[in-house]
N, C-alpha and C positions, 0 to 999 in steps of 0.2 A: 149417743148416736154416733156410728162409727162411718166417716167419709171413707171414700174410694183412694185409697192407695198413691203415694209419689212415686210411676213408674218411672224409673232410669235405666237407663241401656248403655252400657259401656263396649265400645268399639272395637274389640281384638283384632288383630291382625300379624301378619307374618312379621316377628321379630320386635313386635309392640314389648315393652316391658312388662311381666305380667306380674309383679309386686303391685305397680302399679295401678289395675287394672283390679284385680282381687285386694289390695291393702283399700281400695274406695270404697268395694262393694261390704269389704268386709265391715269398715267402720261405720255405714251405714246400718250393718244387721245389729252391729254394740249397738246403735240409737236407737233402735224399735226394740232393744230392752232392758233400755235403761227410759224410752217411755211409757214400758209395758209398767216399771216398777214403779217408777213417781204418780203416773198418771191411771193408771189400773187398764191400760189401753188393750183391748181384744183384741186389734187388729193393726196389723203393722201400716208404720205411717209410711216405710218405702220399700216399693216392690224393685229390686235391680237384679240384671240377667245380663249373662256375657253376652253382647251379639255379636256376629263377624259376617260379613260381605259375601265371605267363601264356604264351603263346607269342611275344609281343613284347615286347624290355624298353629302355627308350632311359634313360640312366644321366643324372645331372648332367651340364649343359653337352651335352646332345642327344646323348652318343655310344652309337652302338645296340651292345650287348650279348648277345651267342651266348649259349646257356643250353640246358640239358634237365631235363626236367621231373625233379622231385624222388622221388630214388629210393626205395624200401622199405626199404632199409636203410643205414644212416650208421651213425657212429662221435661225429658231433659237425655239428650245424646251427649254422654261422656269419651273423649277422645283420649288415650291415654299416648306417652312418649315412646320414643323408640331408639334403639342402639345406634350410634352411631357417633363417629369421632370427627375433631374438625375438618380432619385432614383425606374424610372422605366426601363420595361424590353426592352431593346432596339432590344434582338433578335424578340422578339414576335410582334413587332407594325412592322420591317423590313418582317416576314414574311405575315404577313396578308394584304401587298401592295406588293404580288407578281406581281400581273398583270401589275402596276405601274410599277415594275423595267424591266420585260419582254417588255414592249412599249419603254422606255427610253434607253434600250441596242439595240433595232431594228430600231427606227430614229436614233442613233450615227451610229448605222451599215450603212445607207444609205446616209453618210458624211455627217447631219446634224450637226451645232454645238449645245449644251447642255448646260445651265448654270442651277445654283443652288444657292437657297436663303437660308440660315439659314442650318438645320439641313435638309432640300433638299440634301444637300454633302451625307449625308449616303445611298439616292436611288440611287443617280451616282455609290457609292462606290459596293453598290450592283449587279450593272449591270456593275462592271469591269470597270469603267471607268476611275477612278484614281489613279490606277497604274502606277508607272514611273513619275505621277508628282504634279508638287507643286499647293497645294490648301487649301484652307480657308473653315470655318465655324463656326456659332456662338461660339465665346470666350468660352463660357459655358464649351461646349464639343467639343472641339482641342482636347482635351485628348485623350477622346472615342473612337474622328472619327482616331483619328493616330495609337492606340490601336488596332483597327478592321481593318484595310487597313495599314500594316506595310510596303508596298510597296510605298505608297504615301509620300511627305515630306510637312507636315502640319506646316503653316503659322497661328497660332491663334492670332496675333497683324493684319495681312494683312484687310482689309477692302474685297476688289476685287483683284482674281489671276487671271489670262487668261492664260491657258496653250495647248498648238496647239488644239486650236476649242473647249478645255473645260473650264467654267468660272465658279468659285465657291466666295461665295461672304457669309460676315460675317450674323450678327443676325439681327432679325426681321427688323428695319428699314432700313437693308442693300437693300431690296427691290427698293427703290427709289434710291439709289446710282446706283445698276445694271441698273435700268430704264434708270439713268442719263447716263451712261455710255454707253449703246445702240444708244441714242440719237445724244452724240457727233460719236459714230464712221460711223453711219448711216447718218446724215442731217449734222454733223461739227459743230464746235467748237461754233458758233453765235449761234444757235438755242436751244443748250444744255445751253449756259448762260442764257436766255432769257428764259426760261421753266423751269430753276432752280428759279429765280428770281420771275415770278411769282407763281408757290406754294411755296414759301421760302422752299423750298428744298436745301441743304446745296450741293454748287457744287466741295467743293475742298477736302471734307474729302477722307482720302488715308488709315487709320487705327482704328483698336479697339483699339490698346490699351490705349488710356484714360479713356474708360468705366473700363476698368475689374478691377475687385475687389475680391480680394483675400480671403476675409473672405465668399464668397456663393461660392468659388469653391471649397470646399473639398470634396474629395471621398471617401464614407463608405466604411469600410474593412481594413481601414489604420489606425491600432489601433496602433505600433511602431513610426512611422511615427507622427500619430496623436498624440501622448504625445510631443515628439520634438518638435512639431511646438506652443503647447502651451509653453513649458519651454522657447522656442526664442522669444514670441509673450509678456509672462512676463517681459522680461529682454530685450525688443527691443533697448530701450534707452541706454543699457549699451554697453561699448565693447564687439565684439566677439573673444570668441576663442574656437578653434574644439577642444581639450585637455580638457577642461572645461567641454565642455558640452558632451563628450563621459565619463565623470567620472562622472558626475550628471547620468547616466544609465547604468553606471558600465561596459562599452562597451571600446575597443581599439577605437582609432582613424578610423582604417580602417574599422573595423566593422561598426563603425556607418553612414561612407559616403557607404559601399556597403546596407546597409538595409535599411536605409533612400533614396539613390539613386532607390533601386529595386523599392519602391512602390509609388515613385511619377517623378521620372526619372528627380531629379534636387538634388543639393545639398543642405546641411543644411544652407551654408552662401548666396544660392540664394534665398531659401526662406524668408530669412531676410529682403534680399534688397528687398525683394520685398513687404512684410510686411511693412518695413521704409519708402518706396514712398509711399504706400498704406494709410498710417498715414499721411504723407505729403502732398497729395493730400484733406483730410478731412481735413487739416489746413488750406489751402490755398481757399480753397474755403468757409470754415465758421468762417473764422479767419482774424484779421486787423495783425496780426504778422506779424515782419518782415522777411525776409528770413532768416536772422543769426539767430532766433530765433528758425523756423520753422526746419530749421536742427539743433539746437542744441538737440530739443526736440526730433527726431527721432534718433538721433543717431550719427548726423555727423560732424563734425566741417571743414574740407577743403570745400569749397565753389566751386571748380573743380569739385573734384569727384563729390559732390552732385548733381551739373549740369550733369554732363555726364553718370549717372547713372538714373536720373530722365529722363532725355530727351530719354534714353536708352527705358524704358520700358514705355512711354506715347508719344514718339513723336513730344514732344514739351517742351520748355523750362518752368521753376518754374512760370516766368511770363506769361505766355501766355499759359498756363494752368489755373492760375490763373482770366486771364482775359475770359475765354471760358465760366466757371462753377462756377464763382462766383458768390453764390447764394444771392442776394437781400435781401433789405428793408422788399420787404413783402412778405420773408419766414420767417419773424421772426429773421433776422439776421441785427449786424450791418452795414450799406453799405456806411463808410466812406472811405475816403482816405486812401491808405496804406501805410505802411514808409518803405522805404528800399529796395525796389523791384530795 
């Protein structure tokens, strides 16, 4: 007996990413056949179609995109991300896809569910959607999107959030994890392995934070702030102490964790560790060092903490980081054996 189809509708719109957009729809066409071949299925388990707001849609990088208007009934409205850099104007690219957010607040009104790819979260966030709960979007900008929807509680390590029928989901490749993710709760667990497996699509990733990198997240305006992190970024390898470095700027103690706190909403000693993994992560990955090494040079000598603060902020432990992103023979690096691990 063959059920009625999972429609999806994926959102296009002026300057949306269209990898994006098409790399979803397309892994979804892999699963209806690769259920067609396990399961002898006649009829495909997801029906998905570009839609867009407008009757023209010219995607990233000028390429024009076929679409039909968004139908009355779906199964699931996919929001894909769109171009833009930190250092542009995020109220002005928010208002110029009014239309975009007026469609995506009137399919949630009509209990469809809504997910979002990338910097997709800020049209949900626009059309009220996540308020009240926990969601993700590109590591980049966690900041931004928490910054502009102070009502939401922003997961910038989460990969994919699902929160009652909204799903918000990390940066650009996070695409296919959402795909992925549609696949298992729709056709189950066998078909989702099996359609991972054939586009080597990665099926167990759970989190960003192994990507982020601390040195391309800073935000202009944080000229306080911004001296700090260079004078801890100097002296990462040595001991810290708040005393010390509130006197190196002629500041109290307290002043310095309320000023440094206002303008980046962390402490001076969490920027550090976070700086210290950051380094640690470039060791491990283009370095034969051994672990004792690898933390003495960042800063740490207990072999505890440095596990439970590295695994803290990547999600996995020094080896098995190491084994993910060790970069090869022929990037130009050594790819022997390593001692100590």
């Amino acid at each position: 007996m063959n059920h009625a189809p999972y429609r999806i509708g994926v959102l296009a719109f002026d300057g949306c990413f269209a990898s994006e957009a098409f790399g979803f729809a397309d892994l979804l066409t892999v699963a209806n056949q690769v259920a067609g071949h396990l399961r002898g299925d006649t009829a495909p388990k997801f029906e998905v179609a570009i839609v867009a707001a407008r009757r023209r849609v010219t995607a990233s990088g000028g390429v024009s995109v076929g679409a039909i208007a968004v139908p009355t009934s779906l199964d699931l409205l996919v929001v894909p991300g769109f171009e833009l850099l930190p250092t542009q104007d995020m109220d002005a690219r928010l208002r110029a896809l009014g239309r975009e957010v007026d469609v995506i607040g009137r399919v949630a009104g009509q209990g469809v569910p809504i997910a979002s790819i990338c910097l997709g979260a800020f049209l949900l966030g626009e059309a009220g959607l996540l308020d009240g709960r926990r969601v993700t979007t590109a590591w980049l900008f966690a900041r931004a999107l928490a910054d502009r929807y102070p009502k939401a509680t922003v997961d910038e390590k989460a990969l994919i959030v699902d929160d009652a029928g909204i799903t918000t989901s990390g940066a650009f490749s996070a695409a296919f994890d959402l795909a992925m993710e549609v696949v298992g709760r729709v056709s189950g667990g066998e078909i989702a392995r099996v359609t991972a497996r054939v586009t080597l699509v990665p099926d167990g990733r759970t989190s960003q934070a192994p990507y982020m990198d601390d040195a391309i997240s800073a935000v202009p305006g944080q000229r306080f702030s911004g001296e700090v992190k260079l004078w801890l970024e100097a002296r990462s390898s040595l001991p810290y102490s708040l005393s010390e470095l509130a006197a190196a700027f002629h500041v109290s103690t307290r002043t310095m964790l309320r000023r440094f706190g206002a303008e980046t909403g962390e402490s001076p000693l969490s920027h550090l560790q976070r700086v210290r993994i950051g380094k640690a992560k470039v060791l491990l990955e283009a370095s034969d060092l051994r672990l004792a090494d690898v933390m003495s040079q960042v800063g740490y000598l207990d072999k505890g903490t440095f596990r439970r603060l590295f695994t803290s902020h990547t999600g996995m432990s020094p080896a098995e980081y190491r084994r993910q992103f060790r970069r090869g023979p022929g990037l130009g690096v050594h790819g022997g054996p390593r001692r100590g691990d």
